[in-house]
C-alpha positions in Angstrom: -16.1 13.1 23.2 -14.8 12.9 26.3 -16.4 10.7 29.2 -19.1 9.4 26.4 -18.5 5.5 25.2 -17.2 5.5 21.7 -18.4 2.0 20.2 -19.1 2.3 16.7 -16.5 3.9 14.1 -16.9 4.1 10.4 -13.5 5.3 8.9 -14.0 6.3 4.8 -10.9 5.1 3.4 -9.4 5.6 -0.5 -9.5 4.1 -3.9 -6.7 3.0 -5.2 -4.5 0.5 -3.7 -1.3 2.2 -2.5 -3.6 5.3 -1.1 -6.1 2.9 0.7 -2.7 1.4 2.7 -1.7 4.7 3.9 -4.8 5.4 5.5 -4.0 2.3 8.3 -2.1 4.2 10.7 -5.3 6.5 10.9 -7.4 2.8 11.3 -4.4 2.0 14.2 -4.5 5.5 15.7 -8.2 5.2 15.9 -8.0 1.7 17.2 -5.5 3.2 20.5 -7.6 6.0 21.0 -10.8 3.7 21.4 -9.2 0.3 21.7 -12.9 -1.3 22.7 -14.7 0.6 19.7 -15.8 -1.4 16.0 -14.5 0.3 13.3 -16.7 -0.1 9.9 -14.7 0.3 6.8 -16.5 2.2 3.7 -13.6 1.6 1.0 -13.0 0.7 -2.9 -13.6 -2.6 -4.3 -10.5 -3.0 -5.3 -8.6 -2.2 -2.1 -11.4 -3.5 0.1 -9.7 -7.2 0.5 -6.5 -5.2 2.6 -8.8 -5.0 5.5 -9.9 -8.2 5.7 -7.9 -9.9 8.5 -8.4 -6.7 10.4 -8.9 -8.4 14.1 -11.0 -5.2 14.9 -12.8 -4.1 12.0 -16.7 -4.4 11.7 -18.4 -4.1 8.2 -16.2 -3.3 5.0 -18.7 -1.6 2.7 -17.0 -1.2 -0.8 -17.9 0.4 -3.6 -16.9 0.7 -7.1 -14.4 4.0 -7.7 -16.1 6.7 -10.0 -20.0 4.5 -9.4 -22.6 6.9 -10.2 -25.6 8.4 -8.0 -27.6 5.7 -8.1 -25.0 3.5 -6.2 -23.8 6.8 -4.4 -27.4 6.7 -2.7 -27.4 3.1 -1.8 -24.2 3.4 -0.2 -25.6 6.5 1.6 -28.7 4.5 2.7 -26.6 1.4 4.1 -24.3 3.5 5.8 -27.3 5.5 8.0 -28.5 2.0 9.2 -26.4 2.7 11.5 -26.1 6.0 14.5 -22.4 5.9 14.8 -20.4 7.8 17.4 -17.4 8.8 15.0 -17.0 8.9 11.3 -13.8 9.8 9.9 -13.6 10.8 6.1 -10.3 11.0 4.1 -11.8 10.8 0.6 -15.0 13.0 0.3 -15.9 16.6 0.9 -19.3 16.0 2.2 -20.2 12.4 2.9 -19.8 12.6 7.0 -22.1 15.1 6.7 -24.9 12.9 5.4 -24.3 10.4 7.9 -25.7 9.7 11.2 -22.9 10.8 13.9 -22.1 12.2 16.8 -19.0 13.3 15.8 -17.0 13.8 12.3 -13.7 14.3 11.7 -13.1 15.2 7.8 -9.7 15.0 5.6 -6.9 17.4 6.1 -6.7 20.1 3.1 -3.6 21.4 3.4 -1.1 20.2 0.9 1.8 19.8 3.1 3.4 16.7 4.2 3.4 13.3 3.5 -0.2 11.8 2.4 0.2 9.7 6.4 0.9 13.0 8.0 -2.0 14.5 6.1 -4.7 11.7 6.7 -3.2 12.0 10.8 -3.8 15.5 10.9 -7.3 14.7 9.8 -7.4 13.2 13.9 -5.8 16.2 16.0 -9.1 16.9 17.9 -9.4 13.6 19.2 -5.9 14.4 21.1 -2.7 12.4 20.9 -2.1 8.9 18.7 0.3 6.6 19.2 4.2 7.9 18.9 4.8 5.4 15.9 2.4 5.9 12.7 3.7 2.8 10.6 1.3 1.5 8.3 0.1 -2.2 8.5 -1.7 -4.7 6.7 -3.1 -8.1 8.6 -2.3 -11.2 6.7 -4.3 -14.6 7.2 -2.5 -17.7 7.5 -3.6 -19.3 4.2 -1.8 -16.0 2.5 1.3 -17.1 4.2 1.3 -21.0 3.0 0.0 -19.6 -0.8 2.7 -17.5 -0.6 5.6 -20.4 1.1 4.4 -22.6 -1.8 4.8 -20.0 -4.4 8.1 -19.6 -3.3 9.1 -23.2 -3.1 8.9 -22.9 0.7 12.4 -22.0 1.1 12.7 -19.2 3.6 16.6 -19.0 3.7 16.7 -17.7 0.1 17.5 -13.8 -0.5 14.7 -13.0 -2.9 14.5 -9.7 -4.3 11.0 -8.5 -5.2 10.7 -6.6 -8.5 7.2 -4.6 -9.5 7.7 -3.8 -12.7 4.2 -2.2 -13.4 1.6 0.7 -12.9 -1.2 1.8 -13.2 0.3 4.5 -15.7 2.7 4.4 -18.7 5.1 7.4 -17.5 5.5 5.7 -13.9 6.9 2.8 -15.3 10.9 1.9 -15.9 11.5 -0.1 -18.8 11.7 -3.7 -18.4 15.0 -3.9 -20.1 16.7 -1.7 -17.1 14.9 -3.8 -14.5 16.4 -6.8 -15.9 19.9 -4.9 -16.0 19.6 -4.2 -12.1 18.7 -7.7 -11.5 21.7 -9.4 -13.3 24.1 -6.2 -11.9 23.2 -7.2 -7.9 23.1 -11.0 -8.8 25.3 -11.8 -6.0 23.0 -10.4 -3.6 20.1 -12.6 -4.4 19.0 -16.2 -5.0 16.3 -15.3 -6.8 13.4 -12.9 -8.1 9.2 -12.4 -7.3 8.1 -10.7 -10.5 4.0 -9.3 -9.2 1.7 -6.9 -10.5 -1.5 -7.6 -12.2 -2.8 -9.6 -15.4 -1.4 -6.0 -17.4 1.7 -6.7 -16.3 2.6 -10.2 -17.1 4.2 -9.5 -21.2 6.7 -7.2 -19.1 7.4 -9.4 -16.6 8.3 -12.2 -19.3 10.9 -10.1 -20.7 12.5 -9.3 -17.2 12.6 -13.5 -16.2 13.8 -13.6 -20.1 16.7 -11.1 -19.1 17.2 -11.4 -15.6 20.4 -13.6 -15.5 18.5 -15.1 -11.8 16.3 -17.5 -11.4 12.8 -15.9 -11.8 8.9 -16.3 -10.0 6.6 -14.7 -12.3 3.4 -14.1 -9.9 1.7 -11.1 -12.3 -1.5 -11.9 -12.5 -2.1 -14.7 -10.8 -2.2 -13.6 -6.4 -4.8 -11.5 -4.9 -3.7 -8.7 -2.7 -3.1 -10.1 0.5 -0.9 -13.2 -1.4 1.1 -10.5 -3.2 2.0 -9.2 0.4 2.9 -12.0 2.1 5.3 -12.8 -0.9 6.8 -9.4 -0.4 7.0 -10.6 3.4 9.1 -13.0 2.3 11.4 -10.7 0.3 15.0 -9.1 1.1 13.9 -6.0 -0.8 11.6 -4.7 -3.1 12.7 -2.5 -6.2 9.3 -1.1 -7.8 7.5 1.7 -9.9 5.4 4.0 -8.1 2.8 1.8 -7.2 0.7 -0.2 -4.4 3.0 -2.6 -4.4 5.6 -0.7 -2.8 3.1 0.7 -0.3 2.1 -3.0 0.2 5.9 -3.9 0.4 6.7 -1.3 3.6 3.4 -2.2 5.5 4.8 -5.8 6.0 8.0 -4.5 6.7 10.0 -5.0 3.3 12.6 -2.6 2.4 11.8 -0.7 -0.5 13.5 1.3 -3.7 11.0 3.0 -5.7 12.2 4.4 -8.6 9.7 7.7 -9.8 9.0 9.8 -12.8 6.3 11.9 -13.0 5.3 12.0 -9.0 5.3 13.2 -6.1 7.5 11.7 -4.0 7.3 13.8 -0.9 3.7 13.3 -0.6 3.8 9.5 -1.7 6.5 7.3 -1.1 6.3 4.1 1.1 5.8 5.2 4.7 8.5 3.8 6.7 12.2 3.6 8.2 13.7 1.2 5.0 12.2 3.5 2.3 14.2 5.0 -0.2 13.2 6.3 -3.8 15.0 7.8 -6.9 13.5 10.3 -8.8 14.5 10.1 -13.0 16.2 12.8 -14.5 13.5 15.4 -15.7 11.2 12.7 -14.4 11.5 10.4 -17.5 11.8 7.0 -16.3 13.3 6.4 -20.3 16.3 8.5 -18.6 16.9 6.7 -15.5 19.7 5.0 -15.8 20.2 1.2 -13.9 23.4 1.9 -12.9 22.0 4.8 -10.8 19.6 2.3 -8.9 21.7 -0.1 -8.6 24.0 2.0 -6.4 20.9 3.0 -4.3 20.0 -0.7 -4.0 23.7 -1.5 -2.6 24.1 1.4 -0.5 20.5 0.1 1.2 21.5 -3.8 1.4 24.7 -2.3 3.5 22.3 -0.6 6.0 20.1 -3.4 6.0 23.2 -6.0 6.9 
């Protein structure tokens, strides 16, 4: 595309919440590379609200994951309203194709890497990115003050961020062990933000109920971009293998995921303070506190 005006950009991001966050260093590599171009956004309904304070986004289009032809079409039909000069697709096999482009770059197959070094990859033809591929979510002011108030507006406090749910019953640590971490490293922390959705909240009761600190149950009751400016807030985050960790790194929070069943090479928080710990034959029922704990400690002496 060299020498011809790039302007219009649709990038076709992922579903689920974690996934759709490490697709923004493509949206900041895209951004370098054509730094006066609008980039539309075709992404999940539930992971759409992570692009909102994005100062150069255009149109978020969302869609509901798994929606059926009907509202397949319709999407097809809004999205070739518009002629655009690049459309990059990391979640379909075909869709670019159906669009009206000049250019389409398509996701990466190989199964090699992380998921950011994948979705990159995805970009090679359009030459060189910026050196640093961190990902990045853009927080509006009122998330900030929702999330000071929250907290009791106390900024000097050492909170420790626990996510003590997932979207899956085999990726999640027993609430009893994350309530034995939290009373092991109380002398670390003032205080603990409990967040995760509505599903979460009867676990999170029995952490607060077990904790031995001072507890902030948010499950339930932030939206996204709330949830990660309370993580912005945070010392650390300990989680399952979830968005929130992803959500966690992208505002620059420190991050211990403990896994199971995944695939940690391929999915852990992107960035320089992540660390994870995989369970013993990948049963989180075997994953002892004491193990994380000494994780947790060993990254709080980095961090200090």
């Amino acid at each position: 595309m060299a020498g011809e005006p790039v302007q219009r950009i649709l990038l076709v991001t992922l579903s689920n919440i974690g996934d759709a966050v490490l697709t923004t260093p493509v949206l900041e590599h895209l951004h370098a590379l054509y730094p006066a171009a609008t980039i539309d956004i075709a992404a999940d309904t539930r992971s759409s609200a992570l692009f909102e304070h994005c100062p150069y986004r255009g149109e978020i289009v969302s869609r509901h994951r798994g929606s059926g032809w009907r509202e397949t079409l319709a999407l097809i039909r809004h999205l070739r309203r518009v002629r655009y000069d690049l459309v990059v697709d990391l979640r379909t096999d075909g869709l670019a194709y159906l669009l009206r482009a000049r250019r389409r770059c398509t996701k990466d197959g190989a199964a090699t890497g992380h998921t950011v070094e994948r979705h990159l990859r995805a970009l090679a033809a359009l030459g060189p990115g910026p050196a640093a591929a961190a990902t990045r979510l853009w927080l509006g002011e009122e998330d900030r003050r929702w999330a000071a108030a929250a907290l009791g507006d106390a900024p000097a406090q050492r909170w420790l961020a626990l996510a003590p749910g997932a979207n899956w019953p085999p990726k999640i640590w027993p609430a009893a062990s994350f309530a034995a971490l939290a009373g092991t490293v109380r002398e670390h922390f003032d205080a603990v933000a409990l967040l995760g959705g509505p599903s979460d909240r009867e676990r999170a009761e029995m952490v607060a109920a077990n904790a031995a600190l001072p507890c902030v149950d948010l499950c339930g009751r932030s939206s996204l971009l709330q949830a990660a400016a309370v993580l912005e807030r945070c010392r650390v985050l300990v989680g399952n293998d979830s968005g929130l960790g992803h959500m966690a790194s992208a505002v620059g929070t420190p991050t211990l995921t403990v896994f199971g069943p995944g695939q940690p090479g391929r999915y852990h928080p992107w960035g320089p303070w992540a660390r994870w710990v995989v369970a013993p034959g990948k049963s989180l029922e075997r994953l002892a506190p004491e193990v994380v704990v000494e994780q947790l400690l060993t990254l709080l002496e980095r961090l200090s």
